[in-house]
PDB file of N, CA, C and O in Angstrom:
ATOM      1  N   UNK A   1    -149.255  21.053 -88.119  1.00  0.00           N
ATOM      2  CA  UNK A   1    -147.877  20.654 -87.897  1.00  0.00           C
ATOM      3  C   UNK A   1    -147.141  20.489 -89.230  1.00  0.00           C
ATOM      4  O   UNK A   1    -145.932  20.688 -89.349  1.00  0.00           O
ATOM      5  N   UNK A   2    -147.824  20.171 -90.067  1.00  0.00           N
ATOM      6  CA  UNK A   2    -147.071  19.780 -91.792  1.00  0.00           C
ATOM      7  C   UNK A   2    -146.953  20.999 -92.256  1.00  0.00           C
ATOM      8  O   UNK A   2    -146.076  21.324 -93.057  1.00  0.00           O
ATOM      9  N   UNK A   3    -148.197  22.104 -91.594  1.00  0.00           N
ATOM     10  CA  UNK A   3    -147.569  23.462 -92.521  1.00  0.00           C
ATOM     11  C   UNK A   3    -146.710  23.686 -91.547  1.00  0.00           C
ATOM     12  O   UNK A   3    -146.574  24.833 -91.972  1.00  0.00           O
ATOM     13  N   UNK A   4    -145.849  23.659 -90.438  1.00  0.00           N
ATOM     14  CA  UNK A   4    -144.871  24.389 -90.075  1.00  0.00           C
ATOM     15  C   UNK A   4    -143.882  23.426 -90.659  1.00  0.00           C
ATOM     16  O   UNK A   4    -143.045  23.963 -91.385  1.00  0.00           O
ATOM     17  N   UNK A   5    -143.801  22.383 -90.542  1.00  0.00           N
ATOM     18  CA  UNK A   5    -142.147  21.878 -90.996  1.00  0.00           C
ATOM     19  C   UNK A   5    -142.066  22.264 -92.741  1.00  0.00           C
ATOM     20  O   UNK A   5    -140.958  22.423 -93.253  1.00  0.00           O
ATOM     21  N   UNK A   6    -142.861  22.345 -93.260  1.00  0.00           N
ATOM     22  CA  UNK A   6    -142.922  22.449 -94.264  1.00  0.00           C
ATOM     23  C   UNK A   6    -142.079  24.130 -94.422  1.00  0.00           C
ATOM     24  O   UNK A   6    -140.943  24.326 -94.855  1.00  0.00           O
ATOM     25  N   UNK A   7    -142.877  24.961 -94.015  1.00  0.00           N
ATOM     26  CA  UNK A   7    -142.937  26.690 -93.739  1.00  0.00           C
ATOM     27  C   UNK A   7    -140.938  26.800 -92.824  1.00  0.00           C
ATOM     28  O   UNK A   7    -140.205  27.782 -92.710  1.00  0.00           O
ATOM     29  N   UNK A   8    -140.791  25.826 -92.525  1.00  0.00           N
ATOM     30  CA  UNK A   8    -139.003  25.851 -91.521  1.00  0.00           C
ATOM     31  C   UNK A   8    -138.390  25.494 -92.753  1.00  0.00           C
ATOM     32  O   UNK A   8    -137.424  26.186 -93.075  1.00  0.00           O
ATOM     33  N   UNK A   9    -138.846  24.246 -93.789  1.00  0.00           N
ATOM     34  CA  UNK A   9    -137.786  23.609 -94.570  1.00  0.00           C
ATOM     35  C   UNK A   9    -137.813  24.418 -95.886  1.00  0.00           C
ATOM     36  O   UNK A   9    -136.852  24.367 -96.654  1.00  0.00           O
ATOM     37  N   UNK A  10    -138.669  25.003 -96.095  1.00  0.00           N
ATOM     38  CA  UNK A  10    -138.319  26.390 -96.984  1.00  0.00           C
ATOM     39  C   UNK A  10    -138.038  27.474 -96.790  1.00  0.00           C
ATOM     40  O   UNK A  10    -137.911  28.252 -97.735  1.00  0.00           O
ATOM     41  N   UNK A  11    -137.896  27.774 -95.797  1.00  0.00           N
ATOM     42  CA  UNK A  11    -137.080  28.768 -94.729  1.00  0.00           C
ATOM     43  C   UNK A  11    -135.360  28.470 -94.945  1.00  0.00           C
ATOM     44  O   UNK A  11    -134.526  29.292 -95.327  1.00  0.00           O
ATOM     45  N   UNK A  12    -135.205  27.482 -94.688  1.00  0.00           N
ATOM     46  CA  UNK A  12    -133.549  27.113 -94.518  1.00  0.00           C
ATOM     47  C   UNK A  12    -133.361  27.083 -95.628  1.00  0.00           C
ATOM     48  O   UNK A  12    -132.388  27.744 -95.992  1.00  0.00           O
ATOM     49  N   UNK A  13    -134.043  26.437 -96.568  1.00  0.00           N
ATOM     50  CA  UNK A  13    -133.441  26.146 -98.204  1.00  0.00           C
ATOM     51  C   UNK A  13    -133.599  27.820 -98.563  1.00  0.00           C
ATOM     52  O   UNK A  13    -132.901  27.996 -99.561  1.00  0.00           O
ATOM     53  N   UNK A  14    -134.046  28.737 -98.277  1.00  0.00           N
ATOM     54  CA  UNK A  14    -133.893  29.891 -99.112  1.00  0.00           C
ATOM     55  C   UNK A  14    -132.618  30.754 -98.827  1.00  0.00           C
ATOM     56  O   UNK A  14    -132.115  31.591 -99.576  1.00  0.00           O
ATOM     57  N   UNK A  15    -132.068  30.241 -97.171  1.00  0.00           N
ATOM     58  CA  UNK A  15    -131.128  30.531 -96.417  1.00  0.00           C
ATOM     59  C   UNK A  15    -129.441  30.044 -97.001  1.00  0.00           C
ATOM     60  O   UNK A  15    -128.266  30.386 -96.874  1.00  0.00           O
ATOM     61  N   UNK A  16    -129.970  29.408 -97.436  1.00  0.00           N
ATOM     62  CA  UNK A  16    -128.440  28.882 -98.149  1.00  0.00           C
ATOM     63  C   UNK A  16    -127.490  29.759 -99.674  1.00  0.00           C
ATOM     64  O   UNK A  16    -128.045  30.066-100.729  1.00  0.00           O
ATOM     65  N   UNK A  17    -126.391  29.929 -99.433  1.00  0.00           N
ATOM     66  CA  UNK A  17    -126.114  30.443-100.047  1.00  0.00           C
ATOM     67  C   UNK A  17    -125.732  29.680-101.610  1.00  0.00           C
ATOM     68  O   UNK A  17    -125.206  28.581-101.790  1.00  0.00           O
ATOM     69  N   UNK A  18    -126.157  30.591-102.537  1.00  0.00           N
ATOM     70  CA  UNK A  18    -125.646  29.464-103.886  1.00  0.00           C
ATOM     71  C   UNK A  18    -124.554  30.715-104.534  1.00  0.00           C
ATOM     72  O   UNK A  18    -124.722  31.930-104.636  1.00  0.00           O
ATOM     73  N   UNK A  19    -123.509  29.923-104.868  1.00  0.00           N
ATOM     74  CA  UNK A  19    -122.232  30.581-105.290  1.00  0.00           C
ATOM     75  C   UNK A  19    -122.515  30.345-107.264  1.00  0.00           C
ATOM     76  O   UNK A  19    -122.979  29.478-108.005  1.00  0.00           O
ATOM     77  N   UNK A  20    -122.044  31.389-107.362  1.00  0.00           N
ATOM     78  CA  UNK A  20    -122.498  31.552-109.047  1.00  0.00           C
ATOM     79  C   UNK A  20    -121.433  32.357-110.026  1.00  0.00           C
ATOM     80  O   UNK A  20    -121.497  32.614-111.228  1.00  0.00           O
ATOM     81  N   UNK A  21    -120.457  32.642-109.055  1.00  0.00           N
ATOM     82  CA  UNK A  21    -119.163  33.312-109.911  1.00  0.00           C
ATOM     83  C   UNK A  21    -118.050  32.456-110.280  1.00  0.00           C
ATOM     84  O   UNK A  21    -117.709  31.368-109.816  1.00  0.00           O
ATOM     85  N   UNK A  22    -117.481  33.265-111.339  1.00  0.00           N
ATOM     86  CA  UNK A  22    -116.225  32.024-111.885  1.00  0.00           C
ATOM     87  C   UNK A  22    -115.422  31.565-111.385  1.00  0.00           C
ATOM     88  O   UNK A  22    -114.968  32.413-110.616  1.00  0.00           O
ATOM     89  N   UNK A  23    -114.991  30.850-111.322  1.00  0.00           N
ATOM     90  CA  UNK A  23    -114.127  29.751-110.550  1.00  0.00           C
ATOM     91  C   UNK A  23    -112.727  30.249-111.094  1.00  0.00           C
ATOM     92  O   UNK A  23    -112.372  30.563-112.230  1.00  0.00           O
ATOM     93  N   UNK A  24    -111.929  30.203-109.648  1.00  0.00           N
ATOM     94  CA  UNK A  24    -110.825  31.148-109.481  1.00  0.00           C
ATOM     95  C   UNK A  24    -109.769  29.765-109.050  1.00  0.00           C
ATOM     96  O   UNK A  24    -110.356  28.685-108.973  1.00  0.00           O
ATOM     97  N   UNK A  25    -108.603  29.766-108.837  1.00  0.00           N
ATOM     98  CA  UNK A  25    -107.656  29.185-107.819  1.00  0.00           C
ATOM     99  C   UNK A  25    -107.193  29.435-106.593  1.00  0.00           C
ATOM    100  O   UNK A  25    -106.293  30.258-106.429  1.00  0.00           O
ATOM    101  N   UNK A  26    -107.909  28.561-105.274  1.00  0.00           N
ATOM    102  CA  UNK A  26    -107.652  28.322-104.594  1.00  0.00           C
ATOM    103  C   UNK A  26    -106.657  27.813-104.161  1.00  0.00           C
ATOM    104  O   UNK A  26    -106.600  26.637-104.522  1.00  0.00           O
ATOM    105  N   UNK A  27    -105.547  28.213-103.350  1.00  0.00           N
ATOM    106  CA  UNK A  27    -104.011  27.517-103.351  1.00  0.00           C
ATOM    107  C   UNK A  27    -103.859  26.818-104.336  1.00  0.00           C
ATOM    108  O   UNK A  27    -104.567  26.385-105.245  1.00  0.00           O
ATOM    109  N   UNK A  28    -101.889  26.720-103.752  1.00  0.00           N
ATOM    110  CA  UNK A  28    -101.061  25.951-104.818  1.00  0.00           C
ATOM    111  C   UNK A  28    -101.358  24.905-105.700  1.00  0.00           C
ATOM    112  O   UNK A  28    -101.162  24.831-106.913  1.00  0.00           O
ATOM    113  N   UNK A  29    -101.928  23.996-104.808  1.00  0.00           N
ATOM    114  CA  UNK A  29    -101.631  22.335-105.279  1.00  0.00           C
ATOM    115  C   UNK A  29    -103.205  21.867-104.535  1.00  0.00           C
ATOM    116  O   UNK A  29    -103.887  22.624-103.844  1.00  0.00           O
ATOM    117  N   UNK A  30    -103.483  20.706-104.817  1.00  0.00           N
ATOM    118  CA  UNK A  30    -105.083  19.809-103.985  1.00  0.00           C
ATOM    119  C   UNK A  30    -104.175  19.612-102.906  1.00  0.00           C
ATOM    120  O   UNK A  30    -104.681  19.768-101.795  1.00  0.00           O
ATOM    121  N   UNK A  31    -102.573  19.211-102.948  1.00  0.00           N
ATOM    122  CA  UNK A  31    -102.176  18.538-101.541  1.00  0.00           C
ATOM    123  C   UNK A  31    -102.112  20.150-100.496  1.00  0.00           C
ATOM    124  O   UNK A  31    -101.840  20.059 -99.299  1.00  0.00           O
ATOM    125  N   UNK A  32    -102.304  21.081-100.934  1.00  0.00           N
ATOM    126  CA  UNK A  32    -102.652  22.481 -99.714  1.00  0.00           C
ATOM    127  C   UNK A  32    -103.604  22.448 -99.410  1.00  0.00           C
ATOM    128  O   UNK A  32    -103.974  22.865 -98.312  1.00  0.00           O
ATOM    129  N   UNK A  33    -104.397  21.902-100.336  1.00  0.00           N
ATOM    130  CA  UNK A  33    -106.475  22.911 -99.653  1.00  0.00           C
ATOM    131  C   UNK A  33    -106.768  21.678 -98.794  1.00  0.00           C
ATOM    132  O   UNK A  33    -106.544  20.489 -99.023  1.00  0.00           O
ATOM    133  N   UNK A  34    -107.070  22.004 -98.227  1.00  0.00           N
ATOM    134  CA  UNK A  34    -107.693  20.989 -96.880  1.00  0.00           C
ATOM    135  C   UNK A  34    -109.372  21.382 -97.812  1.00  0.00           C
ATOM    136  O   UNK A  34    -109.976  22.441 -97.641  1.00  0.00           O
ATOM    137  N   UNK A  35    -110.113  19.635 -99.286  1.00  0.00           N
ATOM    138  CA  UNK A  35    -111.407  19.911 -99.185  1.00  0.00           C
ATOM    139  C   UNK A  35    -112.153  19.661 -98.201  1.00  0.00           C
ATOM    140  O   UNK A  35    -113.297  20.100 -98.074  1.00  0.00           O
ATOM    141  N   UNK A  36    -111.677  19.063 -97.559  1.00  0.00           N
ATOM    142  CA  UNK A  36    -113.121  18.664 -96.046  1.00  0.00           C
ATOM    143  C   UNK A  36    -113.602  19.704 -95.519  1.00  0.00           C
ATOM    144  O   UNK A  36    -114.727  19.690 -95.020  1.00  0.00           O
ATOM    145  N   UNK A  37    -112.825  20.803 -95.539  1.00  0.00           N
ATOM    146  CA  UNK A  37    -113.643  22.266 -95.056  1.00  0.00           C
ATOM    147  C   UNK A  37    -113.911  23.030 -95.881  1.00  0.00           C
ATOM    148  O   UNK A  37    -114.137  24.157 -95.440  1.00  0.00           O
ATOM    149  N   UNK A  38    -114.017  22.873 -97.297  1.00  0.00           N
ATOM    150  CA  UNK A  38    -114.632  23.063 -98.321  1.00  0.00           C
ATOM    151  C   UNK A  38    -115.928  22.536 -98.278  1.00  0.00           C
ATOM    152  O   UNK A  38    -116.961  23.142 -97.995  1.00  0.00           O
ATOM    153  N   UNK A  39    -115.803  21.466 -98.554  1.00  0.00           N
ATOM    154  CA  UNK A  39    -117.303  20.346 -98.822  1.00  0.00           C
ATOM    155  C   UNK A  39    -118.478  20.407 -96.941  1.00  0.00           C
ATOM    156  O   UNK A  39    -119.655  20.087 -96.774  1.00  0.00           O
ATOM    157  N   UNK A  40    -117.277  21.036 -95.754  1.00  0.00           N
ATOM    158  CA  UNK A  40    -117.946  21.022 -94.695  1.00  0.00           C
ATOM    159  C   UNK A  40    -118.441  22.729 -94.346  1.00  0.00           C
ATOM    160  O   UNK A  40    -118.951  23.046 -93.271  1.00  0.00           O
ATOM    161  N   UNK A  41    -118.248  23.434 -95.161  1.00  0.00           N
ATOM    162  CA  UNK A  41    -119.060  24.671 -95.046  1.00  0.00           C
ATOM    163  C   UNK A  41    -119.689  24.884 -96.712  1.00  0.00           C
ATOM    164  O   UNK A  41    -119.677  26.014 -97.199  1.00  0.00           O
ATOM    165  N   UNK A  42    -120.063  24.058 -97.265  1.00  0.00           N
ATOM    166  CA  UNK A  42    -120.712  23.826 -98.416  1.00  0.00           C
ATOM    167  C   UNK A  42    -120.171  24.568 -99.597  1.00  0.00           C
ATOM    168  O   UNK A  42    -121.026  24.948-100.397  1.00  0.00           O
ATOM    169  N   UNK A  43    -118.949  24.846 -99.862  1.00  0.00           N
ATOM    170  CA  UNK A  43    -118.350  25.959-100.893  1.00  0.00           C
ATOM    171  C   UNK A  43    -118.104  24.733-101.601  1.00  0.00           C
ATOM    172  O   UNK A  43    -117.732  23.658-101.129  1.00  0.00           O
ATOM    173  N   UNK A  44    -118.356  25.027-102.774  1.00  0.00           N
ATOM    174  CA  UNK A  44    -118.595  23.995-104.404  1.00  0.00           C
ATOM    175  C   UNK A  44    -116.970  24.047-105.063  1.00  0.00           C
ATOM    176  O   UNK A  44    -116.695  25.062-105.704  1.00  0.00           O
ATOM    177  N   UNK A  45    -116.153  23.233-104.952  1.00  0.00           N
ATOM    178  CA  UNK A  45    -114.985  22.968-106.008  1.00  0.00           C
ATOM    179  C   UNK A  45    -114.653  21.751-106.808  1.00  0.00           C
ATOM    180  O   UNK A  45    -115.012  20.574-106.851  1.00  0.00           O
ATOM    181  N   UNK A  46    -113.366  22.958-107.750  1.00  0.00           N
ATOM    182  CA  UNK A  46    -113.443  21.650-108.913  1.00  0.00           C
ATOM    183  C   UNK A  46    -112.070  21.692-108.585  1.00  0.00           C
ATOM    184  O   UNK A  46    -111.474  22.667-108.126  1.00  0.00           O
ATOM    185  N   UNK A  47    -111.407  20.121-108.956  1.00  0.00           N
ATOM    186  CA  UNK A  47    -109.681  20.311-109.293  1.00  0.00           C
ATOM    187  C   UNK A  47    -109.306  19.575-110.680  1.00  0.00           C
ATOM    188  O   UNK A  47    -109.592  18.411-110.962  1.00  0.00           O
ATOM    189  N   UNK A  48    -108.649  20.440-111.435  1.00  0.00           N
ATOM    190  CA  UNK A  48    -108.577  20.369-112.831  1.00  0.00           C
ATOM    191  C   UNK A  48    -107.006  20.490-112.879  1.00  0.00           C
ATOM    192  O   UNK A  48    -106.435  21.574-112.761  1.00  0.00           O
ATOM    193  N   UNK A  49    -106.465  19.493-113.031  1.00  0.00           N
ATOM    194  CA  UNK A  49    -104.603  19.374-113.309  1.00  0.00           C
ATOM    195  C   UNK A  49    -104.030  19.595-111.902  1.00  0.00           C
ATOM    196  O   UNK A  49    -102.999  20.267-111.924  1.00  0.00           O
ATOM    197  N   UNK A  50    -104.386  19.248-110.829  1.00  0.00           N
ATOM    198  CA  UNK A  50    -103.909  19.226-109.624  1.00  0.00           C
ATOM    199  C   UNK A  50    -103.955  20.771-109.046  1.00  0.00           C
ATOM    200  O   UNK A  50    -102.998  21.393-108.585  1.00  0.00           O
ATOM    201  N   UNK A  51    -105.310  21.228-109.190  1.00  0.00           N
ATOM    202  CA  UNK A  51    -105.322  22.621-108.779  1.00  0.00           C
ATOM    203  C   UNK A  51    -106.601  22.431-108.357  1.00  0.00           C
ATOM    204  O   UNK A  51    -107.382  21.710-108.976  1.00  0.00           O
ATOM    205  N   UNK A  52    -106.984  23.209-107.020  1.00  0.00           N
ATOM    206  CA  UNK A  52    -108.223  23.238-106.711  1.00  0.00           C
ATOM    207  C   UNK A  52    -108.965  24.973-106.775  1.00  0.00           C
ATOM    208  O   UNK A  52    -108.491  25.900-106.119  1.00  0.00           O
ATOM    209  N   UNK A  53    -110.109  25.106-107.642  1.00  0.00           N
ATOM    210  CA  UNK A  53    -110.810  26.072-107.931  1.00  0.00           C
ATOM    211  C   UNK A  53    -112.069  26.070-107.584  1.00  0.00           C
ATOM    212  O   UNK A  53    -112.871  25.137-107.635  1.00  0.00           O
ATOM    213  N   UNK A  54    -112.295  27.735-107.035  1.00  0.00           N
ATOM    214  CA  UNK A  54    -113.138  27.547-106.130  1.00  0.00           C
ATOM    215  C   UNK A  54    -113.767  29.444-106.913  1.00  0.00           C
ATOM    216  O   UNK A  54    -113.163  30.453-107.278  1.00  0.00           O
ATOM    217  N   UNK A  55    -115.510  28.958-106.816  1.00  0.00           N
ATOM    218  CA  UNK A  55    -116.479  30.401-106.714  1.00  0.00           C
ATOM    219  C   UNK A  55    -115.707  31.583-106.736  1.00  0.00           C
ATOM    220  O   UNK A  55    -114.992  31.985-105.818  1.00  0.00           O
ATOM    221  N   UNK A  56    -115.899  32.151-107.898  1.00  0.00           N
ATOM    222  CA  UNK A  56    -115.015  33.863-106.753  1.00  0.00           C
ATOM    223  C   UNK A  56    -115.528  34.581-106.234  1.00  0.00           C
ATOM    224  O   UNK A  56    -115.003  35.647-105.912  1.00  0.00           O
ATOM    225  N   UNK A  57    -117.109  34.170-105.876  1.00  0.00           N
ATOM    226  CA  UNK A  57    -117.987  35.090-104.784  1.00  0.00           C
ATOM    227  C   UNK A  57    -118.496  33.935-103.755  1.00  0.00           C
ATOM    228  O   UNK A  57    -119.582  33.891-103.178  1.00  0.00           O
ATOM    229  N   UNK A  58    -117.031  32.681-103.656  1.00  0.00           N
ATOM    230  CA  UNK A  58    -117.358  32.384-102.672  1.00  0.00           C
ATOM    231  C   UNK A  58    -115.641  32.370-101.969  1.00  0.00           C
ATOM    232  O   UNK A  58    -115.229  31.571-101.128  1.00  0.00           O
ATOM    233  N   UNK A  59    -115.074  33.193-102.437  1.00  0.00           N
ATOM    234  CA  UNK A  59    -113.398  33.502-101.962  1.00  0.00           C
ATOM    235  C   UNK A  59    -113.782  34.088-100.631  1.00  0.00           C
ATOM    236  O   UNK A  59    -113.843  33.199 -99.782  1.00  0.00           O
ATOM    237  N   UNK A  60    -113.984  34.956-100.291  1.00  0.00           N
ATOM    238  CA  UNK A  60    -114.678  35.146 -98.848  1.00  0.00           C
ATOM    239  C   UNK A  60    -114.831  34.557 -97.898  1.00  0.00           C
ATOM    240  O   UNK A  60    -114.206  34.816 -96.869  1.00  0.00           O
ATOM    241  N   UNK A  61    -115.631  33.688 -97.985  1.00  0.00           N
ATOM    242  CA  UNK A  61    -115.918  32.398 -97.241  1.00  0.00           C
ATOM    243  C   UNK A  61    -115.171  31.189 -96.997  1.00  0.00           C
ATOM    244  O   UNK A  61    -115.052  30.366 -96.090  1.00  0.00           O
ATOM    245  N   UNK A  62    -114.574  31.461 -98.512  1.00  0.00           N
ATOM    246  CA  UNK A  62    -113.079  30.156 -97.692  1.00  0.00           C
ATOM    247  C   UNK A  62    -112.217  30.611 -97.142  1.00  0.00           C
ATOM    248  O   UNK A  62    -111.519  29.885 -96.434  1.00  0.00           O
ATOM    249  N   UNK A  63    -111.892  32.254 -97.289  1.00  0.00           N
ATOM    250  CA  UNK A  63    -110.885  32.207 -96.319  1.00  0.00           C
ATOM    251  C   UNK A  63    -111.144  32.638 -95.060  1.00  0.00           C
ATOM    252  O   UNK A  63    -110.149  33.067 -94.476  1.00  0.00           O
ATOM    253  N   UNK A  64    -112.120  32.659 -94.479  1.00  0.00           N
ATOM    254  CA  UNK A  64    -112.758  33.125 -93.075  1.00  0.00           C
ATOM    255  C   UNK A  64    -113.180  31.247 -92.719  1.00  0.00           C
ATOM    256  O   UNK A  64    -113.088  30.867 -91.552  1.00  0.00           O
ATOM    257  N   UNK A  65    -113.529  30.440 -93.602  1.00  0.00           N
ATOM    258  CA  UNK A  65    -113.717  28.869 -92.988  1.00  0.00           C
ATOM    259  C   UNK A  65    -112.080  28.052 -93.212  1.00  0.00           C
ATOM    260  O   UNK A  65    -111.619  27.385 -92.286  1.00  0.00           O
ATOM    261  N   UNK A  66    -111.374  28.201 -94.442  1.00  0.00           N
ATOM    262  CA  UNK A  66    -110.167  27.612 -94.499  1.00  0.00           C
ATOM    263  C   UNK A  66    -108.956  27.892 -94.468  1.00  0.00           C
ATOM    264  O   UNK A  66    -108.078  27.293 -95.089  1.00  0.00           O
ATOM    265  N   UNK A  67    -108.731  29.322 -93.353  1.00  0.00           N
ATOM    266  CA  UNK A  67    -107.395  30.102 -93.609  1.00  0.00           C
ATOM    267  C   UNK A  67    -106.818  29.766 -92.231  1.00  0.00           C
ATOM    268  O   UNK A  67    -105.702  30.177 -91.912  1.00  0.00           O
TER     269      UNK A  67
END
């Protein structure tokens, strides 16, 4: 039983996507991007001077989760 949960929970962790491209701008302002559906489909951002920037090989994905 420990080798299967074990053999599932490295299964999912290999399943996850890790975003590794430069960070682009995501809309206007932080008061446009809705982060909760950022941080709730796991896409990684920063906001630097009231701008929120986001992966650019994870631009894709926010706009199919936050458009």
């Amino acid at each position: 039983m420990l080798v299967f949960c074990l053999s599932i929970l490295f299964i999912l962790s290999a399943c996850q996507k890790e975003y590794n491209g430069k960070y682009v701008q995501w809309g206007d302002t932080i008061e446009s991007v809705n982060t909760d559906k950022l941080e709730r489909n796991n896409i990684p951002y920063k906001v630097e001077g009231n701008k929120v920037y986001i992966p650019e090989d994870a631009f894709d994905d926010a706009v199919v989760c936050c458009s």
